[in-house]
Gaussian input, Z-matrix of N, CA and C with variables (Angstrom, degrees):
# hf/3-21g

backbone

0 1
 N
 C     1     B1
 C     2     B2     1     A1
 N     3     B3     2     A2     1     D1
 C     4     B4     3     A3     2     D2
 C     5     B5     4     A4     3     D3
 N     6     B6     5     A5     4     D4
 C     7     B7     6     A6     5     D5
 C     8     B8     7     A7     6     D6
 N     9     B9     8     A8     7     D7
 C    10    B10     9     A9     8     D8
 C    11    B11    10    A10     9     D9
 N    12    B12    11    A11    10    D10
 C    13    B13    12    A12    11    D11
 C    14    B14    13    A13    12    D12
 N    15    B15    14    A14    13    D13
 C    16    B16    15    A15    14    D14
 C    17    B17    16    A16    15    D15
 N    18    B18    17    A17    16    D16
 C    19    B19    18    A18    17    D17
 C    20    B20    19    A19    18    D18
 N    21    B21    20    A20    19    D19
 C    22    B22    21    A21    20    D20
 C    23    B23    22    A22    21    D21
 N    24    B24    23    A23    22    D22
 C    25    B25    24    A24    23    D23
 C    26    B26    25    A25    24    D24
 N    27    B27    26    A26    25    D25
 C    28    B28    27    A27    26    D26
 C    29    B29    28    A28    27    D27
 N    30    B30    29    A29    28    D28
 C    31    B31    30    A30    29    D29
 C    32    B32    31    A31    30    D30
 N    33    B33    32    A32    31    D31
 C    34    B34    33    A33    32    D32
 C    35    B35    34    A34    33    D33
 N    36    B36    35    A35    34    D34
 C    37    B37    36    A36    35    D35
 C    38    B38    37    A37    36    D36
 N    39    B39    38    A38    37    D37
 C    40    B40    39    A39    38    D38
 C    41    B41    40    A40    39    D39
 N    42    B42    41    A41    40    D40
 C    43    B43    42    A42    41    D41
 C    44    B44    43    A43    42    D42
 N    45    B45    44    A44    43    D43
 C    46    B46    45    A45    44    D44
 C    47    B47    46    A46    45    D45
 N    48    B48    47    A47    46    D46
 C    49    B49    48    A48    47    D47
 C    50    B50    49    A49    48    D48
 N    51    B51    50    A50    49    D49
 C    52    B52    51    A51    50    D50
 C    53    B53    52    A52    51    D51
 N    54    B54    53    A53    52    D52
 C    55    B55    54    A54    53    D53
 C    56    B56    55    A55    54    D54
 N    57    B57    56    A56    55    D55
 C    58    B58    57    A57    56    D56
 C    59    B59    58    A58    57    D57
 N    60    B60    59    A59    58    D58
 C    61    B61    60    A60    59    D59
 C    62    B62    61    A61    60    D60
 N    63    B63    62    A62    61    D61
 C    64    B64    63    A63    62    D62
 C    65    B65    64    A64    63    D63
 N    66    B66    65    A65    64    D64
 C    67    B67    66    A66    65    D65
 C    68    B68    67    A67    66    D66
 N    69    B69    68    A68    67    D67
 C    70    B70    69    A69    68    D68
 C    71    B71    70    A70    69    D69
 N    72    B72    71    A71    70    D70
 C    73    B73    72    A72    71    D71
 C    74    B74    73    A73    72    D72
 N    75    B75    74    A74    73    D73
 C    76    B76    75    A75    74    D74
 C    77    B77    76    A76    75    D75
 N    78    B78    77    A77    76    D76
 C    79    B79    78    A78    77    D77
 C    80    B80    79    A79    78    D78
 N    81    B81    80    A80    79    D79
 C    82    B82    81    A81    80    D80
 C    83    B83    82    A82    81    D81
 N    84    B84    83    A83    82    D82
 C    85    B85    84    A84    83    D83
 C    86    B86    85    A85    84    D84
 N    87    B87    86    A86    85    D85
 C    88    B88    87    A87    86    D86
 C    89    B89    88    A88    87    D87
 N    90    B90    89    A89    88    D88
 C    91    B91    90    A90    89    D89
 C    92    B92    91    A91    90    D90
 N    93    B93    92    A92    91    D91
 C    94    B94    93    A93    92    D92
 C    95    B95    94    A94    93    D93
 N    96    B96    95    A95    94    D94
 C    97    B97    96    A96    95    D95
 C    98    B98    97    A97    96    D96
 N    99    B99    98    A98    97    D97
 C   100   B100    99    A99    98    D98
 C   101   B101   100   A100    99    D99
 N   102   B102   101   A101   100   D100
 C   103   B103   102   A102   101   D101
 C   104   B104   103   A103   102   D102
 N   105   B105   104   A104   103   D103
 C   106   B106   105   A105   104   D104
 C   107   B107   106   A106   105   D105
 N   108   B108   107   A107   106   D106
 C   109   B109   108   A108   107   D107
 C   110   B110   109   A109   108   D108
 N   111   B111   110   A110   109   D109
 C   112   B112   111   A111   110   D110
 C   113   B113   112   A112   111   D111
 N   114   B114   113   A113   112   D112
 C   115   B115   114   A114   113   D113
 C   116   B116   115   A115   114   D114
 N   117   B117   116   A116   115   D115
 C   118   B118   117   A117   116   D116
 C   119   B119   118   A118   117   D117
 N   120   B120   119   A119   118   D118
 C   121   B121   120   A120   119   D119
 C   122   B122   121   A121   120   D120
 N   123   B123   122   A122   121   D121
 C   124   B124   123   A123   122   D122
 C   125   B125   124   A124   123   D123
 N   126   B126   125   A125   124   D124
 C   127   B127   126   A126   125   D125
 C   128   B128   127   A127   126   D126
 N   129   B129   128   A128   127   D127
 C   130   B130   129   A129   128   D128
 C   131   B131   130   A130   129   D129
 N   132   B132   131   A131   130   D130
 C   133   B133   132   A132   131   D131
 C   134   B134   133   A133   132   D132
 N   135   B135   134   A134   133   D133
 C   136   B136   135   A135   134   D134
 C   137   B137   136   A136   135   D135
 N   138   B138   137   A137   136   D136
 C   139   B139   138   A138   137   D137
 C   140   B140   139   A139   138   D138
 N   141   B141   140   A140   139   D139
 C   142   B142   141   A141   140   D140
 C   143   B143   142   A142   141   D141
 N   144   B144   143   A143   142   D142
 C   145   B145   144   A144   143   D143
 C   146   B146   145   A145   144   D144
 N   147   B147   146   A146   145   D145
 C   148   B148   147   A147   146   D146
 C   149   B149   148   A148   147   D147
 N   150   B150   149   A149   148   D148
 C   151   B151   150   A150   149   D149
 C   152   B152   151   A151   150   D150
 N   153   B153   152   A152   151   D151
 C   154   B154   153   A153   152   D152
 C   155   B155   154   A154   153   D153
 N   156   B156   155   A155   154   D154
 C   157   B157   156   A156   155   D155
 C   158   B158   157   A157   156   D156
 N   159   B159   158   A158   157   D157
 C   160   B160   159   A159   158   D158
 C   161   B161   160   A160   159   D159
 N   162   B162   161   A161   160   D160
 C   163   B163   162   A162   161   D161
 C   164   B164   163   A163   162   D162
 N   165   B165   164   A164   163   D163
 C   166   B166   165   A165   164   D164
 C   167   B167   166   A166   165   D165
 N   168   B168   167   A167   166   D166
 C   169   B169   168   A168   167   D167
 C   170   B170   169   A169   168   D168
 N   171   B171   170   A170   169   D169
 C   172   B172   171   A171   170   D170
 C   173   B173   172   A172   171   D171
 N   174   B174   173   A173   172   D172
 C   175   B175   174   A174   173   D173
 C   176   B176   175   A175   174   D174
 N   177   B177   176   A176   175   D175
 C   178   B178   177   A177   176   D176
 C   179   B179   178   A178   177   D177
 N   180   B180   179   A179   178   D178
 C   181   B181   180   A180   179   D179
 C   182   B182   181   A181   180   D180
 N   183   B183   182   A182   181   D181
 C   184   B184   183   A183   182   D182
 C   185   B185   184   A184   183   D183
 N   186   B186   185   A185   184   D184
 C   187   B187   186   A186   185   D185
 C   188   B188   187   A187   186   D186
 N   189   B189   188   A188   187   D187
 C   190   B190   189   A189   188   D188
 C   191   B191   190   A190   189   D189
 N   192   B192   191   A191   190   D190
 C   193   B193   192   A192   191   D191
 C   194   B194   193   A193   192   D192
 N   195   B195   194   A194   193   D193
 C   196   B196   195   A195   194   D194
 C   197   B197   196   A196   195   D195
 N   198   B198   197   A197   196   D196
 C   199   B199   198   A198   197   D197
 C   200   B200   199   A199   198   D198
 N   201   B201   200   A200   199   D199
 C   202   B202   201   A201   200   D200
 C   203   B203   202   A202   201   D201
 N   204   B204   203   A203   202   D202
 C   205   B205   204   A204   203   D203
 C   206   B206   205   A205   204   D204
 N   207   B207   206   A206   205   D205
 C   208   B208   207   A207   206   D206
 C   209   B209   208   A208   207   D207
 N   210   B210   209   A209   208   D208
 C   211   B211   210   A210   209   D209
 C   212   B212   211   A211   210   D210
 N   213   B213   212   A212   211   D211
 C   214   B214   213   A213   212   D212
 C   215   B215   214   A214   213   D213
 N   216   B216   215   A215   214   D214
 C   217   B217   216   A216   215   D215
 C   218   B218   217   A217   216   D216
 N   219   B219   218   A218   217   D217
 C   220   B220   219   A219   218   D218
 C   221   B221   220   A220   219   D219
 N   222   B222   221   A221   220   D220
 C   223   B223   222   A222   221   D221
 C   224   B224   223   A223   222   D222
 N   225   B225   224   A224   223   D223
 C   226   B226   225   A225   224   D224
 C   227   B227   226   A226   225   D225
 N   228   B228   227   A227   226   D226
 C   229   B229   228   A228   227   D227
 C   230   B230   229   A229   228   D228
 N   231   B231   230   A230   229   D229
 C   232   B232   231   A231   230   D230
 C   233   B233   232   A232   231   D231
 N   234   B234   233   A233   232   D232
 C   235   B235   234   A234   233   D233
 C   236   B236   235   A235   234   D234
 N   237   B237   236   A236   235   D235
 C   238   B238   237   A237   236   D236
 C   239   B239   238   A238   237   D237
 N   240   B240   239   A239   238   D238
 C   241   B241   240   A240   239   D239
 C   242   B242   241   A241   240   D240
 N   243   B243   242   A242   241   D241
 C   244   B244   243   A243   242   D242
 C   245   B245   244   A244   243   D243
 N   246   B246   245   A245   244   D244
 C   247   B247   246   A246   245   D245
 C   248   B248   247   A247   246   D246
 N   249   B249   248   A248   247   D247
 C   250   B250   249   A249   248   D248
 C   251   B251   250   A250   249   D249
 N   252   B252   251   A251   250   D250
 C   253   B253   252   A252   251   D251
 C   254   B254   253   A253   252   D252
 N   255   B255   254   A254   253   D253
 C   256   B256   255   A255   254   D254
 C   257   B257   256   A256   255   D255
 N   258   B258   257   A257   256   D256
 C   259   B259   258   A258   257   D257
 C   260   B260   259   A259   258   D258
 N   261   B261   260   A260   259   D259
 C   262   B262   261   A261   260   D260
 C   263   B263   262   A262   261   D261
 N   264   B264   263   A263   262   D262
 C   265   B265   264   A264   263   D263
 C   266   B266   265   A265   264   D264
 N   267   B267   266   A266   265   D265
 C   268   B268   267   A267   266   D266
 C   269   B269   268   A268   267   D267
 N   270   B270   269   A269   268   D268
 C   271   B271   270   A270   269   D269
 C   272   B272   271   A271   270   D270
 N   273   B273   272   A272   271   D271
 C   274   B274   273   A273   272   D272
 C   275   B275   274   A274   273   D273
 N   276   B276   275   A275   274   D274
 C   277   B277   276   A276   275   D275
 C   278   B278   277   A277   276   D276
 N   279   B279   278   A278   277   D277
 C   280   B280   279   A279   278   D278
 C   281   B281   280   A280   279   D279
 N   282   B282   281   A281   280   D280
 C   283   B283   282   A282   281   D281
 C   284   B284   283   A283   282   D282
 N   285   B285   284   A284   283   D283
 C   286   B286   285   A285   284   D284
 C   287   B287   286   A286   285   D285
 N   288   B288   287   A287   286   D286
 C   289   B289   288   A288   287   D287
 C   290   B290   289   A289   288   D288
 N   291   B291   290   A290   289   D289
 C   292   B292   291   A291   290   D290
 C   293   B293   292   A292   291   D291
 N   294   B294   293   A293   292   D292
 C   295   B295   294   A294   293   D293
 C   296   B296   295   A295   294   D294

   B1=1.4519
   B2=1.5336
   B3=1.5216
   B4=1.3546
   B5=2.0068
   B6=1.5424
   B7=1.3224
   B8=1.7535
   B9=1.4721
   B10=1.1552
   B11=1.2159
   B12=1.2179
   B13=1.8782
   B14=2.0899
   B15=1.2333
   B16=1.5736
   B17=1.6840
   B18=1.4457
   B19=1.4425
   B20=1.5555
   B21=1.2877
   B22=1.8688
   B23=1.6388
   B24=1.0719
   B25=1.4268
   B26=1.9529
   B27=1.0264
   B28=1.3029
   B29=1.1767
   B30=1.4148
   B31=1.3883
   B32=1.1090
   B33=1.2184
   B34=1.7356
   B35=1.6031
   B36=1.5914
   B37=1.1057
   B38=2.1113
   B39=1.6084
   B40=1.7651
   B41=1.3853
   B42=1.1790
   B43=1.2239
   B44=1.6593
   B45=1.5392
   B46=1.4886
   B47=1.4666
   B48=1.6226
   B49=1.6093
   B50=1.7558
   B51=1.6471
   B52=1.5464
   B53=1.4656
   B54=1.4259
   B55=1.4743
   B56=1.5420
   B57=1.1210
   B58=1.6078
   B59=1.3396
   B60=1.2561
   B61=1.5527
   B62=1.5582
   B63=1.7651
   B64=1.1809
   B65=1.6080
   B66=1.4748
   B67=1.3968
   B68=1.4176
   B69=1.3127
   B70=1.1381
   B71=1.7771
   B72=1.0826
   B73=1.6912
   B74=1.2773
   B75=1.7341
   B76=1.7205
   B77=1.7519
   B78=1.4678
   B79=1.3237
   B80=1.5882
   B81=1.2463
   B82=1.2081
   B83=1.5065
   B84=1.7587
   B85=1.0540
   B86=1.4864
   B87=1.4857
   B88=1.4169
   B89=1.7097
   B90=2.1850
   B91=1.3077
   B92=1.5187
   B93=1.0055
   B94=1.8195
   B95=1.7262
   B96=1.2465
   B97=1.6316
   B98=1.5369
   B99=1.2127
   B100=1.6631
   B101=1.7126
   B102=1.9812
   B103=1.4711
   B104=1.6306
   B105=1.2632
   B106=1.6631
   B107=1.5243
   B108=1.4046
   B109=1.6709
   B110=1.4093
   B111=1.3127
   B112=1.2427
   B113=1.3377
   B114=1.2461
   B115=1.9365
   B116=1.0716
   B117=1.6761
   B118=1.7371
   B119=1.3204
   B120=1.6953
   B121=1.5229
   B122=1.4652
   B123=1.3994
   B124=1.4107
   B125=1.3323
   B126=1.4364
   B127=1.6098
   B128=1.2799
   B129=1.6815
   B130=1.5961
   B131=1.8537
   B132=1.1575
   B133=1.8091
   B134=1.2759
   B135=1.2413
   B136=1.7711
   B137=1.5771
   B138=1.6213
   B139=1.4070
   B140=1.7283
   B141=1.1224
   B142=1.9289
   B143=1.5769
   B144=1.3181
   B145=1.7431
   B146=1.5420
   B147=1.4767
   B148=1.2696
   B149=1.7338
   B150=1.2729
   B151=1.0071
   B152=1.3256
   B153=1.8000
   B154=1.1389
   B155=1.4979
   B156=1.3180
   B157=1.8735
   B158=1.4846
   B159=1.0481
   B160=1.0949
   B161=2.1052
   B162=1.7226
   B163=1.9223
   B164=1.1032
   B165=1.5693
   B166=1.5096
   B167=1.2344
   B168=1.0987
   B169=1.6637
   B170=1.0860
   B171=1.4810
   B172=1.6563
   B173=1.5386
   B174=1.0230
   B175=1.7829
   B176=1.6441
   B177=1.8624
   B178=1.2306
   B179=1.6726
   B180=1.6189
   B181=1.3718
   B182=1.3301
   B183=1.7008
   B184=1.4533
   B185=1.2067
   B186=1.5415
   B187=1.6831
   B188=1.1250
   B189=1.5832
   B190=1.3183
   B191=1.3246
   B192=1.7388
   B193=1.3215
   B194=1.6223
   B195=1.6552
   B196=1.6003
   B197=1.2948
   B198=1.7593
   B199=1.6359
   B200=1.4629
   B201=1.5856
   B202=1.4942
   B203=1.5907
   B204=1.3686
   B205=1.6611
   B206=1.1672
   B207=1.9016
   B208=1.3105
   B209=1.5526
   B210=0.8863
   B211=1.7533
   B212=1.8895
   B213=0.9026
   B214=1.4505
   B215=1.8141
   B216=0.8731
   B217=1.2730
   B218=1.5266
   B219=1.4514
   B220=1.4743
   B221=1.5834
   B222=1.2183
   B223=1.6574
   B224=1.9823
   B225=1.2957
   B226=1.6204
   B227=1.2072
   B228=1.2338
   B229=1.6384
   B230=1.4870
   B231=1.7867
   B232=1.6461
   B233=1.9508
   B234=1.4403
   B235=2.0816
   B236=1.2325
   B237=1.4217
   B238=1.1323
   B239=1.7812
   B240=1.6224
   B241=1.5886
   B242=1.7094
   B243=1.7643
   B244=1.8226
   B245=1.5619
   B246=1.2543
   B247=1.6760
   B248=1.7983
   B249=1.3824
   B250=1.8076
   B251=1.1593
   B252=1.6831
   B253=1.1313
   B254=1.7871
   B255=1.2727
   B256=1.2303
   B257=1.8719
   B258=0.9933
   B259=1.8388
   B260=1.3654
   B261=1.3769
   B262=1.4676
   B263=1.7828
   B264=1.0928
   B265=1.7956
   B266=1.3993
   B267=0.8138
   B268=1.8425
   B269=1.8022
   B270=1.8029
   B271=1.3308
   B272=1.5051
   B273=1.2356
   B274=1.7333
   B275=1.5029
   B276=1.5039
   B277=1.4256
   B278=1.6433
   B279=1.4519
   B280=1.5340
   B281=1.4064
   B282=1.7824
   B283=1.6433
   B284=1.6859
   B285=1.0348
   B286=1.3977
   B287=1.3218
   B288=1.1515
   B289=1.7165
   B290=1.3618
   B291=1.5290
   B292=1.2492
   B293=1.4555
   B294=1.3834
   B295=1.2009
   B296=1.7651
   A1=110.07
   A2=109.09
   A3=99.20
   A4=122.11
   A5=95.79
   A6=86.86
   A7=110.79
   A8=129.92
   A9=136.49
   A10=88.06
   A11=144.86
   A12=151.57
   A13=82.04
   A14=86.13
   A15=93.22
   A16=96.46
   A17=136.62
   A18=142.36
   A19=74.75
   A20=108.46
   A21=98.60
   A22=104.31
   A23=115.26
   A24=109.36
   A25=103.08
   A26=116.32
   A27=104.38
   A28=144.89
   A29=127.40
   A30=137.04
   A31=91.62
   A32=158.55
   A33=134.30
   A34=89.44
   A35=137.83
   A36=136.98
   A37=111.27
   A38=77.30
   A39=87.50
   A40=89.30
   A41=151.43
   A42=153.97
   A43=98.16
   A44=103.67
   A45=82.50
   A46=134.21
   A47=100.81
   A48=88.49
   A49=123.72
   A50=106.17
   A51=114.56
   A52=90.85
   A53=121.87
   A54=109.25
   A55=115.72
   A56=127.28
   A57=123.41
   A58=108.53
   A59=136.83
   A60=162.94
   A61=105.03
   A62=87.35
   A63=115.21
   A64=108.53
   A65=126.57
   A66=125.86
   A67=130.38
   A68=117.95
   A69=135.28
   A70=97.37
   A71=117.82
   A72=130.63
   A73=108.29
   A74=114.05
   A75=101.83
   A76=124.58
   A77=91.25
   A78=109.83
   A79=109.49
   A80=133.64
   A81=127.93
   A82=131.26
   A83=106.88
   A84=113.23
   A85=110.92
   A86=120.67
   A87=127.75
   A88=140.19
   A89=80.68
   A90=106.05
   A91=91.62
   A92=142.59
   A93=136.34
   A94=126.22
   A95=79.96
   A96=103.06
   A97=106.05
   A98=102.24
   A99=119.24
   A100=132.31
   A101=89.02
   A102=89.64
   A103=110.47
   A104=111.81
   A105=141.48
   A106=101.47
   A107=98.87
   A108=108.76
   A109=115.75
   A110=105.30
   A111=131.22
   A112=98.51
   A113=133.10
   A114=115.91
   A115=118.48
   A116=121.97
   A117=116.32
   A118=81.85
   A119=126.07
   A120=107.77
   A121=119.05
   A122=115.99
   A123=130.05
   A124=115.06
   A125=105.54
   A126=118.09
   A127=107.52
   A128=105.14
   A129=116.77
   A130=107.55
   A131=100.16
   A132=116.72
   A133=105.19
   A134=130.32
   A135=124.14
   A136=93.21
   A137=110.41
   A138=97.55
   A139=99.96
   A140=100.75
   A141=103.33
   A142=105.06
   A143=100.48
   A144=122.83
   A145=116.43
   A146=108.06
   A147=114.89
   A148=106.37
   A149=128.47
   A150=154.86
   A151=118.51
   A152=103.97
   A153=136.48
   A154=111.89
   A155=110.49
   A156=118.41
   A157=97.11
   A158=159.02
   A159=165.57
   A160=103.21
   A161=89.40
   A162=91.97
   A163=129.59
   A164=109.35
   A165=109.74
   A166=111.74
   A167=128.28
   A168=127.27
   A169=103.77
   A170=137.28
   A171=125.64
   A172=78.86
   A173=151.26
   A174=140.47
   A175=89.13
   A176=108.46
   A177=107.39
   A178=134.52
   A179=109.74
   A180=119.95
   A181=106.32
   A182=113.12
   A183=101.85
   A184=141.42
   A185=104.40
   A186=114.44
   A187=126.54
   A188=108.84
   A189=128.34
   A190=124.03
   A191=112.42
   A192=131.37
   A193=110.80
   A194=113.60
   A195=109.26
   A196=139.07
   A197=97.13
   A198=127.39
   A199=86.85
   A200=134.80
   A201=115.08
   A202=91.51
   A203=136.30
   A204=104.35
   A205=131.36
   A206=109.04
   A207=105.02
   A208=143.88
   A209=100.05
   A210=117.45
   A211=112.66
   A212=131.81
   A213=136.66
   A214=103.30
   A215=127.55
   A216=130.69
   A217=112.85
   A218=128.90
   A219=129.03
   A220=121.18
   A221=102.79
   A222=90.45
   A223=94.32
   A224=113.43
   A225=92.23
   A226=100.05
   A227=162.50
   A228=151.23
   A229=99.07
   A230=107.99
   A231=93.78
   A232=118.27
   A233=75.37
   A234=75.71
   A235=129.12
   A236=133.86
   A237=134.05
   A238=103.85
   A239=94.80
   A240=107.51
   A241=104.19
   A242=99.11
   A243=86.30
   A244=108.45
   A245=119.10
   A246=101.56
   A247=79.07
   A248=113.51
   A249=106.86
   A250=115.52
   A251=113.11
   A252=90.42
   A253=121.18
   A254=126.10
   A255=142.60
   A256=107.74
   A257=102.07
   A258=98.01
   A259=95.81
   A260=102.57
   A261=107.14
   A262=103.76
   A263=101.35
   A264=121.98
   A265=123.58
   A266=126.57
   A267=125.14
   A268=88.55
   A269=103.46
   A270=79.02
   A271=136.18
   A272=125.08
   A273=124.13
   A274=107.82
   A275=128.57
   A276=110.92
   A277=125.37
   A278=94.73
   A279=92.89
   A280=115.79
   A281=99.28
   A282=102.07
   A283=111.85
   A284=114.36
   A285=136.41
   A286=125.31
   A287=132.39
   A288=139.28
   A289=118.03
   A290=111.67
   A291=121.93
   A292=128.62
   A293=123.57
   A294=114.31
   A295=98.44
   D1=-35.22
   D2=178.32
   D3=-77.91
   D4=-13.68
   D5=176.12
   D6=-79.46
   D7=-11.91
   D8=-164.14
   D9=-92.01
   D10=-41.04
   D11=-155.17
   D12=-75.80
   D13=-59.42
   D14=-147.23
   D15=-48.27
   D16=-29.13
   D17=-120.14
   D18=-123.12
   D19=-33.75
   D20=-172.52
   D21=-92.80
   D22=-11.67
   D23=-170.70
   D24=-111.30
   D25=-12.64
   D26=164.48
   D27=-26.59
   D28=-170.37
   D29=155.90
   D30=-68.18
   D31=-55.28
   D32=-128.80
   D33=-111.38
   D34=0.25
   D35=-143.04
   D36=-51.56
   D37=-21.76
   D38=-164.46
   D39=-83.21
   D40=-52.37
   D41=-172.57
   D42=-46.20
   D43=-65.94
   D44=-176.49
   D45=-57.46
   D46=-52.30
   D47=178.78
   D48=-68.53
   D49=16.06
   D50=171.61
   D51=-81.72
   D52=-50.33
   D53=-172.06
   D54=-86.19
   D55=6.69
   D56=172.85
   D57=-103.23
   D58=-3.12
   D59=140.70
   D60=-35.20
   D61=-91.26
   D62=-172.45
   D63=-46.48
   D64=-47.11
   D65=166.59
   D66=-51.65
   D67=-20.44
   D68=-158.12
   D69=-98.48
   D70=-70.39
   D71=166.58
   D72=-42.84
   D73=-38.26
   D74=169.74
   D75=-62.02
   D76=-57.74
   D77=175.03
   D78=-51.32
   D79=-43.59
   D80=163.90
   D81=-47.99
   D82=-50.86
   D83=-174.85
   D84=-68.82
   D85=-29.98
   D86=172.21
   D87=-40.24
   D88=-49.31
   D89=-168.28
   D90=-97.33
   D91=47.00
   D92=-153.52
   D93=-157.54
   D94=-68.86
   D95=169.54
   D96=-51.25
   D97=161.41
   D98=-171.29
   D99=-81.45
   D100=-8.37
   D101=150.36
   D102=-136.29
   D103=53.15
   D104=-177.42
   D105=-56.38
   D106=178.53
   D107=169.98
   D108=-49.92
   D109=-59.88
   D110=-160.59
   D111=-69.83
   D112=-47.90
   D113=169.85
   D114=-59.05
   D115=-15.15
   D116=-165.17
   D117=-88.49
   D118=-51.34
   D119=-174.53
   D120=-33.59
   D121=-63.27
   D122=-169.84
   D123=-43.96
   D124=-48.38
   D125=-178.78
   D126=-46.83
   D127=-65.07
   D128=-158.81
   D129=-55.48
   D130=-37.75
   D131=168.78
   D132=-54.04
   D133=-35.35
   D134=-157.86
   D135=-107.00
   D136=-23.59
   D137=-174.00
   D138=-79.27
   D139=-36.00
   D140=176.25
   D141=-36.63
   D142=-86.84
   D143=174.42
   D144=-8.55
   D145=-54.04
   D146=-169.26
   D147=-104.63
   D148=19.62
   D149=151.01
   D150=-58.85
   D151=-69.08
   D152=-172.29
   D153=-82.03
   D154=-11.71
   D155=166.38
   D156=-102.93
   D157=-10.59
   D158=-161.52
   D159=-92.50
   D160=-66.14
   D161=157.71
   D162=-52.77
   D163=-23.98
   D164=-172.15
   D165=-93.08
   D166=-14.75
   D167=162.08
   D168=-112.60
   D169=39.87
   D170=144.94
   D171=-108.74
   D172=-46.86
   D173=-177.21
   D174=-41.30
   D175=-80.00
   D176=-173.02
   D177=-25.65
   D178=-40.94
   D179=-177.25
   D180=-71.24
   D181=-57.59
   D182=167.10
   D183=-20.12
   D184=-69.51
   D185=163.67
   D186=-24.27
   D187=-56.26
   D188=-179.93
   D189=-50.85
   D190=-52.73
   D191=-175.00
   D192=-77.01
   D193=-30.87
   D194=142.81
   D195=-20.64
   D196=-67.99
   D197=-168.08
   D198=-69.09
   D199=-57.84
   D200=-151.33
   D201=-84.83
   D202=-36.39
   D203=165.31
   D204=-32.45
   D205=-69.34
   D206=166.87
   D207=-46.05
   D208=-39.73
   D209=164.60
   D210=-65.04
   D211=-13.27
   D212=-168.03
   D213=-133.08
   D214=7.00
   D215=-174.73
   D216=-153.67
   D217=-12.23
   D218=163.40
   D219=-137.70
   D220=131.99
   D221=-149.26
   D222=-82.68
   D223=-45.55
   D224=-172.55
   D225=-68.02
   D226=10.51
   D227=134.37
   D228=-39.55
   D229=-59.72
   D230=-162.34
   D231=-86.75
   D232=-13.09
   D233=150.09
   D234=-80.67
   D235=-25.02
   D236=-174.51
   D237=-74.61
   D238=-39.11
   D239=-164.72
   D240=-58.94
   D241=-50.58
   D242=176.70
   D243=-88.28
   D244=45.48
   D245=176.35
   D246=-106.96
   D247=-45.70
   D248=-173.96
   D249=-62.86
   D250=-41.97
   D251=-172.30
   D252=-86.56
   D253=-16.60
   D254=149.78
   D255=-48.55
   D256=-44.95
   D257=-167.69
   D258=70.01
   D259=81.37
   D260=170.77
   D261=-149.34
   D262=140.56
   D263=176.56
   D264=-82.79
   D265=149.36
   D266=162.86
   D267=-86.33
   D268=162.20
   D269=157.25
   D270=-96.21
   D271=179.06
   D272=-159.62
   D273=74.11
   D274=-28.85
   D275=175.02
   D276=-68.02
   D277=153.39
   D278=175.03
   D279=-118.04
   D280=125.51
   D281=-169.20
   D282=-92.39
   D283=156.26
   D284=-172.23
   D285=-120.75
   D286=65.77
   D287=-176.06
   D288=-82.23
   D289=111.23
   D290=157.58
   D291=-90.80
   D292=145.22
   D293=-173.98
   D294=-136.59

């Protein structure tokens, strides 16, 4: 405590608390303001997020653009496709519904 007394009460005393001021209003204005630390954090988080939904529907589209090849270019693909989704049998087959 006495080395902190001594460092504030010095000769330079005004200097320092000019610069523990001045640090303080920086650090504030940094972490504060409207394009501060703390918004770039947020951003970089939201830019991730929607990054990571962004892969998930180019996977998703893929799939998709799979299914309508197969379905438009092979025909027992697009029989099989409306027998599930219809719930429909050939006859002699045996169907299996999960729900």
């Amino acid at each position: 405590m006495k080395k902190q007394s001594a460092l504030w009460n010095d000769r330079h005393h005004g200097f320092v608390k000019f610069a523990v001021v001045t640090t303080v209003i920086v650090l504030l204005f940094l972490l504060f303001r409207s394009n501060g630390v703390i918004n770039w954090i947020r951003s970089g988080h939201e830019i991730r997020r929607q990054e990571k939904m962004i892969r998930e529907y180019r996977k998703g589209i893929e799939e998709m653009d799979k299914t309508i090849y197969d379905l438009t270019h092979d025909k027992d693909s697009l029989e099989k496709h409306a027998r599930e989704l219809f719930r429909m049998a050939a006859p002699g087959e045996d169907v299996y519904i999960e729900e």
